[in-house]
C-alpha positions as CSV (number, residue, x, y, z in Angstrom):
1,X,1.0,-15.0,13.2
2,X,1.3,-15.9,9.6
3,X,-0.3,-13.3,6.9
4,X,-2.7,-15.4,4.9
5,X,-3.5,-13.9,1.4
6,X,-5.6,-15.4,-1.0
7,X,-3.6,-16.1,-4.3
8,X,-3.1,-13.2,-7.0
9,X,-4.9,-11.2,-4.2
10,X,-2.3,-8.1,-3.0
11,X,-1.9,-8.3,0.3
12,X,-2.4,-5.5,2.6
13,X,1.6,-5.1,2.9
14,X,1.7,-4.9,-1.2
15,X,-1.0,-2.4,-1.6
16,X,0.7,-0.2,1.0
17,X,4.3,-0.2,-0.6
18,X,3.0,0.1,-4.5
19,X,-0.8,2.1,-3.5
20,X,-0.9,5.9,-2.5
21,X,-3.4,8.3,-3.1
22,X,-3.6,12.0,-1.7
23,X,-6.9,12.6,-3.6
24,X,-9.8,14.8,-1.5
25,X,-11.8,11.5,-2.0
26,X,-9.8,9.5,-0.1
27,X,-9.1,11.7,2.8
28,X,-13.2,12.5,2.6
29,X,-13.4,8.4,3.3
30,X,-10.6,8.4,5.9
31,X,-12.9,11.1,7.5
32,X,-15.7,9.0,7.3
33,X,-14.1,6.2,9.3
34,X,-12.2,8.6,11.4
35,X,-15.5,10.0,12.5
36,X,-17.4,6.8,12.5
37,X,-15.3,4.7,14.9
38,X,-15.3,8.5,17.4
39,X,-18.8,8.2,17.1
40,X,-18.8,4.6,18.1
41,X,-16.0,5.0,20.7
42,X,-18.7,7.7,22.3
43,X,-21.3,5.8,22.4
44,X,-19.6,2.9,24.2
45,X,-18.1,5.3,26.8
46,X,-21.9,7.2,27.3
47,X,-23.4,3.8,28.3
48,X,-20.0,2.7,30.6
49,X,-18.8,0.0,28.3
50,X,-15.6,1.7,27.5
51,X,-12.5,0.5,29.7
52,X,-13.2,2.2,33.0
53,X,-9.2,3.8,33.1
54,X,-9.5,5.4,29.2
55,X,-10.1,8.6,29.5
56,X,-12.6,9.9,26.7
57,X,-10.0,12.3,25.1
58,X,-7.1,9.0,25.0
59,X,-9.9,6.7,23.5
60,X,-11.0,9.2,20.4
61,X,-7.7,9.5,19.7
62,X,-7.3,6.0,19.4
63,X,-10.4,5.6,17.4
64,X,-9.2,7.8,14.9
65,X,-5.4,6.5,14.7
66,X,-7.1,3.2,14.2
67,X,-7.6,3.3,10.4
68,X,-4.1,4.8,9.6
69,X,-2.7,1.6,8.8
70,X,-5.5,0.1,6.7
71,X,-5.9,3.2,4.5
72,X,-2.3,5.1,3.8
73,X,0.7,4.2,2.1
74,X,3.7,3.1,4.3
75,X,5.2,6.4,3.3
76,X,1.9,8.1,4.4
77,X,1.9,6.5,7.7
78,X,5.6,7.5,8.1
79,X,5.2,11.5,7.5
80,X,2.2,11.5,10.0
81,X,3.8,9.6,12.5
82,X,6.7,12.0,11.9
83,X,4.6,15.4,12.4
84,X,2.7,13.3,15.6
85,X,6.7,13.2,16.6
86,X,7.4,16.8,16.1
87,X,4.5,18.1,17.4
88,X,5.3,16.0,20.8
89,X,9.1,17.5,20.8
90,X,8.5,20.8,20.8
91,X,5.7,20.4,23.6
92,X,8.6,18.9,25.4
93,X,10.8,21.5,24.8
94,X,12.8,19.4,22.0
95,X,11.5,21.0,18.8
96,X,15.2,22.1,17.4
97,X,18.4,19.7,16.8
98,X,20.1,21.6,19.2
99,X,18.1,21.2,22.2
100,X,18.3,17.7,21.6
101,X,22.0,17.6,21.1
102,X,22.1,19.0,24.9
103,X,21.0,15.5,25.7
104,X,21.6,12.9,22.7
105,X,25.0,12.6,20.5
106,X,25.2,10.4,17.0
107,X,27.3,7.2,17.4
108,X,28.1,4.2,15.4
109,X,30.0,1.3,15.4
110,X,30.7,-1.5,12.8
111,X,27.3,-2.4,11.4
112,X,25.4,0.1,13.8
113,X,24.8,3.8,14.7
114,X,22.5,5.3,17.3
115,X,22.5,7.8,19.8
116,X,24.5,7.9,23.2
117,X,22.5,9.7,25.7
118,X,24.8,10.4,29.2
119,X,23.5,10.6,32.6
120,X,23.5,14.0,33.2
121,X,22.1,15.5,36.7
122,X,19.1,17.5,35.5
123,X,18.7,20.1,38.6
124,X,21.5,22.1,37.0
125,X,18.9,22.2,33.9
126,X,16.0,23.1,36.3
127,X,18.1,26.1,37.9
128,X,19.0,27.8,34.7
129,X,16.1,27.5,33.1
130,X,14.8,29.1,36.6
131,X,17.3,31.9,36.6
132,X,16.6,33.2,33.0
133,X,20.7,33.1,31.5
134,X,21.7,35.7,28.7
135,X,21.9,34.4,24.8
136,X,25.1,33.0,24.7
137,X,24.7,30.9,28.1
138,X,21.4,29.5,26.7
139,X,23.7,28.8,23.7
140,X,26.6,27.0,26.0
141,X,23.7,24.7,27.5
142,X,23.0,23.2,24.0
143,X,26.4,22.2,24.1
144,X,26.6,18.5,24.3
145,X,28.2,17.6,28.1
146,X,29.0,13.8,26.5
147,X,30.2,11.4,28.2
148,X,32.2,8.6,26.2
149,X,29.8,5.8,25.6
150,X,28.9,3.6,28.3
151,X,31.0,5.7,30.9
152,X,29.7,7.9,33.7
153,X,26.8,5.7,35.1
154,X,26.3,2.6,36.8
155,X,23.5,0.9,34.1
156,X,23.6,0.8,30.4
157,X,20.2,0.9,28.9
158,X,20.3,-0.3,25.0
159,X,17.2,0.9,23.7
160,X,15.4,-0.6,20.8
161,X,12.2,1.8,19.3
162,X,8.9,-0.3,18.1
163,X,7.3,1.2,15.4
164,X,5.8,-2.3,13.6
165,X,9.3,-2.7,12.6
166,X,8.3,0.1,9.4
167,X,8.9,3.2,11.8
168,X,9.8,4.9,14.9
169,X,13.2,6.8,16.0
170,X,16.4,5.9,17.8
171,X,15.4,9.7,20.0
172,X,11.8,9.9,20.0
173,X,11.4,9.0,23.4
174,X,14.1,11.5,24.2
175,X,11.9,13.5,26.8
176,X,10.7,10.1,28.7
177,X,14.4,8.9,28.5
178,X,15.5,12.4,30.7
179,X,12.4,11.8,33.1
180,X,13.5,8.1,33.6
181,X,16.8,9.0,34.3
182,X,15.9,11.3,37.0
183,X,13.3,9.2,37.9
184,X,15.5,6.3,38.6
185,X,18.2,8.6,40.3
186,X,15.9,10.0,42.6
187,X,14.2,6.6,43.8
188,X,16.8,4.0,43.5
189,X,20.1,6.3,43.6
190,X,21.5,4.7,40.2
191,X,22.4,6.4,37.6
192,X,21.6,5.3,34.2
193,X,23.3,6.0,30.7
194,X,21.0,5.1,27.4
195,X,22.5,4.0,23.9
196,X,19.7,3.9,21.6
197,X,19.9,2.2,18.3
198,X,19.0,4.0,14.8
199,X,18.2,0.7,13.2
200,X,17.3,-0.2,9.6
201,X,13.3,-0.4,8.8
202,X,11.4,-2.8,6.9
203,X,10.7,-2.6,4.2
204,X,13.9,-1.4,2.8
205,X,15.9,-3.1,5.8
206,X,14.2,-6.5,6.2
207,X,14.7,-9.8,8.9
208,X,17.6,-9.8,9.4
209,X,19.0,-6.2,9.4
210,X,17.6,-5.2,13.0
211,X,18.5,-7.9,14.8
212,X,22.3,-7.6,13.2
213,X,22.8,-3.8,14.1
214,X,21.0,-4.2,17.8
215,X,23.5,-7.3,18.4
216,X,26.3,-5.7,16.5
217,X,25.9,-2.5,18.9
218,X,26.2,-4.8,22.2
219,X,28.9,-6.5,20.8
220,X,30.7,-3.4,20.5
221,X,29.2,-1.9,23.8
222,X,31.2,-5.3,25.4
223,X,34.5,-5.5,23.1
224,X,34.8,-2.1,22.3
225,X,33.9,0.2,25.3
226,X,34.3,-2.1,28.0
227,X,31.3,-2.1,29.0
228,X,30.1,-5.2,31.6
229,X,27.4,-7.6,30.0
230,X,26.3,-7.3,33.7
231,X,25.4,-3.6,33.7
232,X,23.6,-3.8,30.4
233,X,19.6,-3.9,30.3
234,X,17.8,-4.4,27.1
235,X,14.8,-1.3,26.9
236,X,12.3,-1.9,24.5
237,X,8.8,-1.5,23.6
238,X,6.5,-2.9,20.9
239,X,8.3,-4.2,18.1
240,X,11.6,-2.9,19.7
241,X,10.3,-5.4,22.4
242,X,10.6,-7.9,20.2
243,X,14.1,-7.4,18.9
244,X,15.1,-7.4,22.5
245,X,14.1,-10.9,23.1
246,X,15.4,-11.7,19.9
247,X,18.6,-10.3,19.9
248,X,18.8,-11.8,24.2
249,X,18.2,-15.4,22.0
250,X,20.9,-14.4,19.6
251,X,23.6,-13.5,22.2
252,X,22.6,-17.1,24.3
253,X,23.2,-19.0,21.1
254,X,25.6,-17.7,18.7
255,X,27.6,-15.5,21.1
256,X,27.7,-16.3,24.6
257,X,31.0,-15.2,24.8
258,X,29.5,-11.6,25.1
259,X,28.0,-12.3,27.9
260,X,24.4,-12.1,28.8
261,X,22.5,-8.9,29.7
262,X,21.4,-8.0,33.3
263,X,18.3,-7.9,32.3
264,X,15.3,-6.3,29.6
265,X,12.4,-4.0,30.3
266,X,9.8,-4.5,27.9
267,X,7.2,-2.5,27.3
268,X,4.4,-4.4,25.6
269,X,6.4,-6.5,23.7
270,X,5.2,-8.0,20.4
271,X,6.1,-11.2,20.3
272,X,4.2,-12.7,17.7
273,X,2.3,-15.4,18.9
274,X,0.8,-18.0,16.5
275,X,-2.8,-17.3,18.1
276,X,-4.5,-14.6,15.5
277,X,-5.0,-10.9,17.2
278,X,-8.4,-9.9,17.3
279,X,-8.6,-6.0,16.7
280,X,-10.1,-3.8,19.3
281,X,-12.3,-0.6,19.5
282,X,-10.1,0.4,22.3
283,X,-6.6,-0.1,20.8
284,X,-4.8,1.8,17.7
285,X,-3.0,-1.2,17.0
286,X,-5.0,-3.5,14.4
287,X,-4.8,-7.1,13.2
288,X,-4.9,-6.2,9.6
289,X,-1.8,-3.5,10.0
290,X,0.3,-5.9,12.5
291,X,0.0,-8.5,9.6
292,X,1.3,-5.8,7.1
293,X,4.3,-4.9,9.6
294,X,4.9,-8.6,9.7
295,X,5.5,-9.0,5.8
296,X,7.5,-5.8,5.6
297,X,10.1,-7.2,8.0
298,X,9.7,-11.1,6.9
299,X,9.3,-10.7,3.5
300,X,6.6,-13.6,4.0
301,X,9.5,-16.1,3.7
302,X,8.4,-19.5,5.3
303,X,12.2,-19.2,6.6
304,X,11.6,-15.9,8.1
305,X,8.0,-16.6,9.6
306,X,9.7,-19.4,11.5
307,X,12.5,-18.2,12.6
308,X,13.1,-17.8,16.8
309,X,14.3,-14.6,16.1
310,X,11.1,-13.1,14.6
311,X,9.2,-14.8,17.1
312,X,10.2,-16.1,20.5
313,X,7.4,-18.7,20.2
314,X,9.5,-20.3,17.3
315,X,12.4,-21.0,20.1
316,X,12.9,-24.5,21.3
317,X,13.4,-23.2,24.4
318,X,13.6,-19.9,26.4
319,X,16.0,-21.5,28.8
320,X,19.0,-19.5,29.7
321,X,17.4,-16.0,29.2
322,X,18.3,-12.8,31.5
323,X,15.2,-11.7,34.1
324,X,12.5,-9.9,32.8
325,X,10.5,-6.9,33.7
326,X,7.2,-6.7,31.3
327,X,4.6,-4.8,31.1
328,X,1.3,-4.6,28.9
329,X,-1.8,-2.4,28.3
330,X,-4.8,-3.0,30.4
331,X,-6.7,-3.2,26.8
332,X,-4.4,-3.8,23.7
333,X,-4.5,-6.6,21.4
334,X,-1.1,-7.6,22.2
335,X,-2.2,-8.5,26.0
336,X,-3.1,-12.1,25.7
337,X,0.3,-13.4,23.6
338,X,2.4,-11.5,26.1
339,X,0.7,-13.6,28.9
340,X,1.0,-16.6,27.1
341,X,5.1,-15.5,26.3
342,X,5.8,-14.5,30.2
343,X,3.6,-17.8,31.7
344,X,6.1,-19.9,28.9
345,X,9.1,-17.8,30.2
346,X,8.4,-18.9,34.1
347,X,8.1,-22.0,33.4
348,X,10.1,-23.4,30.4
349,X,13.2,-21.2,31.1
350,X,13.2,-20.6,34.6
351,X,13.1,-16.5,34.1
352,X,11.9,-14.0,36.2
């Protein structure tokens, strides 16, 4: 998708970045909307023409996310995303640094940093929280029990955060990350180990930063901790979903002496098809904000925009990538290009 913007018009991206306004009257009109798409969103769902799976409470709170990125500042949209964060941590139990250090450590590399989060067998967790331990043992559990990277599990999972390429933390699936590792331990017996990357945003870390940290972090997960290309899987969602397929592109032509992954998980990846989205009532992703995301990270430079590694459907081929697990929302905009990108990837490349 290429942002089209009428000449000495701002663009959505360029109000966002240079616009901001905290005044009563704006937030009075981001009510307004707020309250008019709930009101809308109600009616659909009284009358059974909402999706038949949304349950009302998800689809209100869509309908009022919706407007978020047409109406606040980048900055804005950052520092509510960042309190929607919080608030979801300490429900999980993470609200302090050191609860999460009992799971997550800071690492970094050359041209990288991120987070190395070790299996760790969670019913000794379960039992202590069970048993009710004195002060100082609840202060030996925030203890980090680290692992060195890649060491003490069978997979690797390198996760990449979406965000619209403007947002989103290396940890903040940090509670999901602890229930898939148990989750995946339990079922399957394997135990997983997840480095997640703390890459650059866009604005202020444009095309090509991501992609260079994500593939500067496998190289060092390969060449530096010895880890098996072979017991790597790329774990990403959204725009992170994207610079998984991007950076899988990277490794297969400019470095295939790293190997290729096992594998990527992605979680409705957005890959950018040339197809326009068409915004939905029943998604909080919009056409007008997934163009702003796109000139933050491209810069809106025809070199950028075209690029395979902004968009997989800018590859010649998708030949030569790993197997693929993908999945997408029964409802979301995204749906139809991440069709079109998995039918493409069956039968151009031969992937799974």
């Amino acid at each position: 998708m290429i942002p089209t913007t009428k000449p000495n018009k701002k663009s959505l991206f360029q109000r966002r970045t240079t616009e901001e306004t905290w005044s009563p009257l704006a937030y009075g009109y981001l009510s307004l909307v707020m309250a008019g798409r709930v009101a809308k969103y109600t009616g659909q769902y009284l009358i059974g023409k909402s999706p038949a799976k949304q349950p009302y409470l998800i689809g209100i709170n869509v309908a009022m996310l919706y407007p978020l990125s047409e109406t606040v500042s980048i900055r804005q949209y950052r520092l509510f995303m960042s309190t929607c964060l919080k608030l979801i941590d300490i429900r999980a139990g993470l609200g302090s640094e050191a609860k999460k250090a009992r799971w997550a450590a800071p690492t970094q590399g050359q041209g990288w940093k991120g987070y190395w989060i070790p299996f760790q067998d969670q019913d000794d967790s379960e039992v202590d929280k069970k048993k009710g331990k004195d002060s100082k043992d609840k202060e030996e559990t925030n203890v980090p029990k680290m692992t060195p990277v890649g060491t003490g599990c069978d997979i690797v999972l390198l996760a990449v955060h979406g965000g619209g390429f403007i947002d989103g933390k290396a940890i903040m699936f940090l509670d999901y990350f602890r229930k898939l590792m148990k989750s995946v331990q339990e079922t399957q017996n394997v135990k997983i180990g997840i480095l997640s990357v703390e890459y650059g945003l866009s604005p202020e870390n444009p095309f090509p930063g991501a992609l260079n940290e994500i593939t500067a972090a496998y190289h060092d997960l390969v060449k530096q901790h010895g880890v098996d290309s072979k017991r790597i899987i790329f774990f990403g969602d959204s725009a992170g979903g994207n610079l998984s397929i991007s950076t899988s592109l990277k490794l297969r032509d400019a470095h295939p002496d790293l190997g290729s992954p096992a594998g990527s998980v992605l979680i409705c990846p957005w890959v950018r098809s040339p197809q326009p989205l068409k915004s939905s009532l029943y998604d909080l992703v919009n056409a007008a904000g997934c163009e702003m995301f796109v000139e933050a990270y491209t810069q809106s430079k025809p070199e950028n925009l075209s690029s395979p590694y902004t968009s997989p459907f800018n590859s010649p081929t998708l030949q030569g990538l790993s197997p693929m697990l993908v999945f997408t929302g029964g409802v979301e905009i995204l749906r139809p290009s991440i069709e079109e990108f998995v039918e493409r990837a069956r039968q151009e490349g031969g992937v799974d």
